[in-house]
C-alpha positions as CSV (number, residue, x, y, z in Angstrom):
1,X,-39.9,122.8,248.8
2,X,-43.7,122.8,249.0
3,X,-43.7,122.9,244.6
4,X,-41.1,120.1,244.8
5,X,-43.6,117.5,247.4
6,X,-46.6,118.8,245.5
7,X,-44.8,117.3,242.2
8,X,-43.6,114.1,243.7
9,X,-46.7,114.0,245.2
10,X,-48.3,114.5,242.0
11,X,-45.7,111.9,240.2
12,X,-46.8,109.0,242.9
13,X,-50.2,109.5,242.0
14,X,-49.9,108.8,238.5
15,X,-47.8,105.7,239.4
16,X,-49.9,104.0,241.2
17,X,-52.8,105.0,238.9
18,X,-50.6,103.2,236.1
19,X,-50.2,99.9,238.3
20,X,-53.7,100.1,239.4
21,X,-54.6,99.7,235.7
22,X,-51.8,97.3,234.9
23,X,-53.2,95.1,237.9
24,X,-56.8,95.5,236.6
25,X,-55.7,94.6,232.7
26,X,-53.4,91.7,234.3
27,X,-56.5,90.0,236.5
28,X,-59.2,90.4,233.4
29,X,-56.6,88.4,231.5
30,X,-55.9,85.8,233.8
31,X,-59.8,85.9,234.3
32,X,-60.7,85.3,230.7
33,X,-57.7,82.6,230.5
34,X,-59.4,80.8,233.3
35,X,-62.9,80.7,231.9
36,X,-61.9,79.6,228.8
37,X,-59.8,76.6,230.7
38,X,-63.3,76.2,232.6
39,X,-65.1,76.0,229.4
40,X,-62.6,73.7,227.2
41,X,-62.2,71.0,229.9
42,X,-62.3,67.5,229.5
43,X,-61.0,66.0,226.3
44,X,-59.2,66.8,222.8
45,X,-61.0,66.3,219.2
46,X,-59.7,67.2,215.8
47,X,-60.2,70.8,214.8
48,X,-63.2,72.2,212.7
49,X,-61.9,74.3,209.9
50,X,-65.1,76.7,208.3
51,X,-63.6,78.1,205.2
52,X,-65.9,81.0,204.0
53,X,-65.0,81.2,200.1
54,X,-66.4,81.8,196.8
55,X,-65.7,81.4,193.2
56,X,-66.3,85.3,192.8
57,X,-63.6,86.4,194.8
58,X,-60.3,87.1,193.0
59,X,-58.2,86.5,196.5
60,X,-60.0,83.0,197.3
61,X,-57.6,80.6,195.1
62,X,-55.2,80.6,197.7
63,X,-57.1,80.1,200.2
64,X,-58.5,77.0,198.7
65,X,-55.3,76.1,198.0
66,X,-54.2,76.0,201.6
67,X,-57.3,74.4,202.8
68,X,-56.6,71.7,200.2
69,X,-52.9,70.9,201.9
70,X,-54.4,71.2,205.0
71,X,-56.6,68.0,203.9
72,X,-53.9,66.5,202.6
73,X,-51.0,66.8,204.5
74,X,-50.6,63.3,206.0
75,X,-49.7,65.0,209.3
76,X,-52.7,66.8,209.9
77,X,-54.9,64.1,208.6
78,X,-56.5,62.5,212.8
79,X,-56.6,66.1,213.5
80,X,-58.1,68.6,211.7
81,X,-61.2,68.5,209.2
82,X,-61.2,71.3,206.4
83,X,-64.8,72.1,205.2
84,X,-65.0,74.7,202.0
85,X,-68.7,76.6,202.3
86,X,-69.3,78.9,199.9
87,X,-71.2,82.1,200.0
88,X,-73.5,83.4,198.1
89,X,-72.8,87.3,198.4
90,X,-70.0,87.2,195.6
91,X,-73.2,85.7,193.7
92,X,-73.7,88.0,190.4
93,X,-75.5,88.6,186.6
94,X,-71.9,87.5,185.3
95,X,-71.4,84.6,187.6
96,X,-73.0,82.0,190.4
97,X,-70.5,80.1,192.3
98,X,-72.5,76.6,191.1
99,X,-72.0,75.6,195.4
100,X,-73.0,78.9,197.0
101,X,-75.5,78.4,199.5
102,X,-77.5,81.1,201.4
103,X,-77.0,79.4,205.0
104,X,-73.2,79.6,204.2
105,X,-73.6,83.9,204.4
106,X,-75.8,83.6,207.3
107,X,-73.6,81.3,209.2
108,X,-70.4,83.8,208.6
109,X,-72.7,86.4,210.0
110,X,-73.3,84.8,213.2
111,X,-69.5,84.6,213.3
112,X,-69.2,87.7,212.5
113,X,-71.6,88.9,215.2
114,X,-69.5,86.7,217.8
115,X,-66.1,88.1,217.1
116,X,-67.9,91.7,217.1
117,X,-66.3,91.9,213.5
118,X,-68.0,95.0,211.3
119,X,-68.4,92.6,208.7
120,X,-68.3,89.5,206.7
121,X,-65.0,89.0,204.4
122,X,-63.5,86.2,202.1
123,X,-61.8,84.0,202.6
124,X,-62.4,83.7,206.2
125,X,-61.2,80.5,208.2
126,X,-62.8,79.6,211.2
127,X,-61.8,77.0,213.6
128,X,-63.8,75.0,216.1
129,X,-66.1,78.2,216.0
130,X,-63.7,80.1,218.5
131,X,-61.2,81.9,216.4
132,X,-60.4,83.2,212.7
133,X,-58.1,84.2,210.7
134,X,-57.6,85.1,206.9
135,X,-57.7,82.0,204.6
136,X,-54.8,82.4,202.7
137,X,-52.5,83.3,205.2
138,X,-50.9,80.1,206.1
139,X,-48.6,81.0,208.9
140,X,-51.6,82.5,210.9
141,X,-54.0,79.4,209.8
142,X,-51.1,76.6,211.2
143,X,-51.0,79.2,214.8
144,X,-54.8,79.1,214.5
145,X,-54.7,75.2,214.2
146,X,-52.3,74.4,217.3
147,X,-54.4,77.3,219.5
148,X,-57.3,75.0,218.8
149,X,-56.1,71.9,219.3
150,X,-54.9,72.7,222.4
151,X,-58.3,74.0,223.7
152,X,-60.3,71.4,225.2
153,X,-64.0,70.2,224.2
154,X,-66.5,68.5,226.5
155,X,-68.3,66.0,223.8
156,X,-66.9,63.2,221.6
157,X,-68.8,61.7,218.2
158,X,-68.9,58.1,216.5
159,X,-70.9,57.3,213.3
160,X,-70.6,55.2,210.7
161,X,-72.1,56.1,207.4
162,X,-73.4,53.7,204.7
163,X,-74.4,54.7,200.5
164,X,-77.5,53.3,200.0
165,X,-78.5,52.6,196.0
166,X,-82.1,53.6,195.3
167,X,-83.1,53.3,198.8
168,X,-85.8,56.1,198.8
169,X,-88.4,57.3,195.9
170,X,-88.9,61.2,194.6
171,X,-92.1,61.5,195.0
172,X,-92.1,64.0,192.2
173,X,-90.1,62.3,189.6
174,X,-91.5,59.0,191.1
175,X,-87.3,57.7,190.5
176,X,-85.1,55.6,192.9
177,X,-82.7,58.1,195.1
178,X,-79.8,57.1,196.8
179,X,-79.0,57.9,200.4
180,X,-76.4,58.3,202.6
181,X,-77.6,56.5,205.9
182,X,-75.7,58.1,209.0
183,X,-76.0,56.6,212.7
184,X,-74.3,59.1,214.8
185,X,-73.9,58.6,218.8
186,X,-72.7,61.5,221.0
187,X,-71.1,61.6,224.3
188,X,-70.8,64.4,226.6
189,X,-68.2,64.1,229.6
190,X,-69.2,67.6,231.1
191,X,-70.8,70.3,231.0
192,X,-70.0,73.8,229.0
193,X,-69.3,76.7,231.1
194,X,-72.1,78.6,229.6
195,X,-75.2,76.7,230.7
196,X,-77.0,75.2,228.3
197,X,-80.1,72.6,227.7
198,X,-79.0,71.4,224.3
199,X,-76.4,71.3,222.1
200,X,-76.8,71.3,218.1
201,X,-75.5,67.9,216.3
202,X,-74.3,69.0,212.6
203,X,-73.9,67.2,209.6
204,X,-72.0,67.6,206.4
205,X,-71.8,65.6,202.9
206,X,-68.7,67.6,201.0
207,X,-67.2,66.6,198.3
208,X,-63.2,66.5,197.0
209,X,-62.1,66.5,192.9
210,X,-64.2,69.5,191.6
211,X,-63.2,71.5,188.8
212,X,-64.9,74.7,187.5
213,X,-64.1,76.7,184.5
214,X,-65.7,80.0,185.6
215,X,-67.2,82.1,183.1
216,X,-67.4,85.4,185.0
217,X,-66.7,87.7,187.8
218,X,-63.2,88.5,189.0
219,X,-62.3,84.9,188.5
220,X,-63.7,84.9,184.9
221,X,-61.4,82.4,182.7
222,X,-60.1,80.4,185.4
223,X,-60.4,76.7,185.9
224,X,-60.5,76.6,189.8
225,X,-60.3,73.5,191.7
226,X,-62.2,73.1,195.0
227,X,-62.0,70.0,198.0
228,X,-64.0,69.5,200.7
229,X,-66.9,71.6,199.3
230,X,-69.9,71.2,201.9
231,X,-73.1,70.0,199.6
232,X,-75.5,69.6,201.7
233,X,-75.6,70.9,205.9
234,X,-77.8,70.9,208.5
235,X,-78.8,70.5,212.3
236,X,-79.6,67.2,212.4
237,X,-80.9,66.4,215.9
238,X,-80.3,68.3,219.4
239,X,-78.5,66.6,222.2
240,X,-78.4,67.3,225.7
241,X,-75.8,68.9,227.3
242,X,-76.0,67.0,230.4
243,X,-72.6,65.7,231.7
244,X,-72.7,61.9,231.0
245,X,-75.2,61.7,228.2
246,X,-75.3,59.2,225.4
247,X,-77.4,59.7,222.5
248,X,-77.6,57.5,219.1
249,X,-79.9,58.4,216.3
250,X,-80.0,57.9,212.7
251,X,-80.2,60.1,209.9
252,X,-80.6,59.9,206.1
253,X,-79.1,62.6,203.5
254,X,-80.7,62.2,199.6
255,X,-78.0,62.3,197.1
256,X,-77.8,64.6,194.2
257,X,-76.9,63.5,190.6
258,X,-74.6,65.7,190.2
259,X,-72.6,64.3,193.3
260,X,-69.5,62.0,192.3
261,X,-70.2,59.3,195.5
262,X,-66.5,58.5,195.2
263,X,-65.5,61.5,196.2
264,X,-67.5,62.3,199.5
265,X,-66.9,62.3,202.9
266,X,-69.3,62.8,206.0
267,X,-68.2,65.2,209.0
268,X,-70.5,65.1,212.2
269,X,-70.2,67.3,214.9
270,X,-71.2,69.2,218.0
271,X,-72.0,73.0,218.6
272,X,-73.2,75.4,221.7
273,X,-75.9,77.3,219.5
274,X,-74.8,80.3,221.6
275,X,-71.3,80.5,221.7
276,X,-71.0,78.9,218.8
277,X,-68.0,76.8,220.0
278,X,-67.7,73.1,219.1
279,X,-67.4,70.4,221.6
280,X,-66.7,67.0,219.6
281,X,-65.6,65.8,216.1
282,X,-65.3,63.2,213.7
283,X,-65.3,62.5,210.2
284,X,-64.5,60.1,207.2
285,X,-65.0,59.5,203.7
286,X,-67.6,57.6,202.1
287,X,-65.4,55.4,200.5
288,X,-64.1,54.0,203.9
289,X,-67.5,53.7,205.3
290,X,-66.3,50.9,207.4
291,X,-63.9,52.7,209.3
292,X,-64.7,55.8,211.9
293,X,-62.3,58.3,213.5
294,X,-61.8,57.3,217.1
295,X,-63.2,60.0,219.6
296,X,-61.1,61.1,221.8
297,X,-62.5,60.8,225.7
298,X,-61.1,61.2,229.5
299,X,-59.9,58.2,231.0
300,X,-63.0,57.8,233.3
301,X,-64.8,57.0,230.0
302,X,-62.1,54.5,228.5
């Protein structure tokens, strides 16, 4: 009899051990589902989609591919904006992805130290700076795409964007450049949930239509076609994360020669430089300079 209570005894100990932890694991959750509602309140922009690729990697087509229909597919169009940045670590003697940039690879590692990955990888996607996923895998980009767009963001953007001929001088060359003039204004309708003074404004020229016959590497022989390839990036001002700020500023990007002005677009937006998530999107092509994609904002700012 004593054996017998000893083992129920025993057996009602590990139960409740077992619903102890079931109700800890159960509270974190709800927990971390709370904080991020906390931290995504306010309003809805389109999605952010960083697409980590390069012309060295054999399993990037595909993913280029996909980002391509993402840009294209009429349904998606207000809500997401694809952006192709290539990195530089496929970069070899045989081959140089001819748009690899350095800051791309550093940007995927700050990712990379956010999502506590081991590494970097291509092709990664990531979108709105929260989540990733592999690049090629469509079904997993699409459930990627609808987690974001139901997260909420505390900023909104409007710019317009303007090609200006031979509107500044190389001082070098001592030849007329053209510019892409950019007036941006930000709004912020609250605050993150990770306190912060500033908030980073970004800026990115990319370009659609390119075609590259690559003459090495594991894509050696190939002609790949690339869209929404980011040519030039950068932090173009800091705004304050204060709930109820309104900032306007303008900014001027030189264009290359080698850019086809037809074919770019302009993508503005805003990101917490710690948690890298970003709060507030818009973008548009070149070509319809006179039109902007309405920010989204909560009804006490309408």
């Amino acid at each position: 009899m004593f054996l017998f209570c000893t083992g129920v005894y025993k057996l009602m100990r590990k139960i409740q051990s077992v619903l102890f932890c079931a109700a800890y694991f159960l509270f974190a959750t709800i927990t971390l589902f709370v904080y991020a509602d906390q931290e995504d309140s306010a309003s809805v922009s389109p999605v952010i989609i960083e697409l980590f690729t390069s012309h060295g990697c054999s399993s990037c087509p595909p993913a280029d591919e996909v980002l391509t229909r993402l840009a294209n597919d009429p349904e998606l169009r207000e809500s997401v904006i694809p952006l192709s940045m290539h990195i530089d670590y496929w970069d070899s003697d045989s081959w140089t992805d001819p748009f690899s940039q350095n800051q791309f690879t550093e940007r995927q590692k700050q990712y990379a130290r956010l999502f506590r990955a081991r590494g970097v990888y291509t092709p990664q996607m990531v979108f709105n700076g929260r989540w990733e996923t592999l690049g090629s895998d469509s079904k997993r980009v699409h459930k990627a795409i609808q987690t974001a767009q139901n997260t909420k963001v505390i900023g909104a953007i409007e710019f317009d964007a303007e090609h200006n001929r031979g509107a500044e001088s190389d001082p070098e060359t001592n030849r007329t450049q053209d510019t892409i003039s950019v007036h941006i204004q930000s709004h912020i309708f609250d605050e993150p949930i990770v306190p912060i003074k500033n908030l980073q404004l970004m800026l990115a020229v990319f370009e659609n239509g390119l075609a590259t016959e690559v003459g090495g590497g594991e894509n050696n022989g190939r002609t790949l076609h690339n869209n929404r390839v980011v040519r030039e990036f950068l932090e173009a001002d800091t705004v304050s994360a204060a709930s109820g700020t309104v900032q306007s500023g303008d900014y001027s990007v030189v264009l290359q020669p080698e850019w086809n002005v037809e074919n770019l677009g302009v993508a503005v937006f805003l990101q917490h430089p710690q948690t890298r998530a970003i709060h507030g999107v818009a973008s548009k092509s070149l070509s319809s300079a006179s039109r902007s994609l309405t920010p989204s904002y909560p009804k006490s700012l309408q």
